[in-house]
C-alpha positions, 0 to 999 in steps of 0.5 A: 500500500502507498499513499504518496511518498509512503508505502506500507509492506505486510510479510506474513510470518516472523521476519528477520529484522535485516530482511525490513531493513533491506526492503527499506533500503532499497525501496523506491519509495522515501518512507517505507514501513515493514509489518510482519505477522500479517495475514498468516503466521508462517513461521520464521523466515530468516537471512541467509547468514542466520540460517548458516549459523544455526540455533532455534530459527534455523532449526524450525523454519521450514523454508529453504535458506534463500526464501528471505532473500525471495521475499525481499525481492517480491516485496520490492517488485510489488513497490516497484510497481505502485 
């Protein structure tokens, strides 16, 4: 959702904090806010980096280690396109 020079991104699930972060860095627009745990709670979605490092995250997320990155990206093509 945009409204202007703001656009507001709803993830689903439990996101990584670097993951928003890269969403606003490269986000199109001037303020862009990240809400997880919209519409679906699908579990951990992580970075690359916590995935390679293991613990609790890593050992009960059920997707593949490059799906945060995905998610980033589908995120941003769908700003690009407001």
């Amino acid at each position: 959702f945009a409204l202007g020079d703001v656009a507001l991104v709803g993830l689903p699930g439990e996101i990584f904090v670097e993951l928003g972060l890269e969403i606003k860095r490269r986000s199109p627009f001037k303020h862009t806010f990240i809400f997880e745990l919209c519409n679906d709670n699908i579990g951990y979605v992580l970075t690359q980096k916590a995935f390679d490092e293991g613990g609790y995250e890593s050992s009960s997320c059920i997707f593949e280690a490059d799906s945060g990155m995905r998610l980033v990206e589908a995120a941003l093509a769908l700003l690009r396109s407001l």
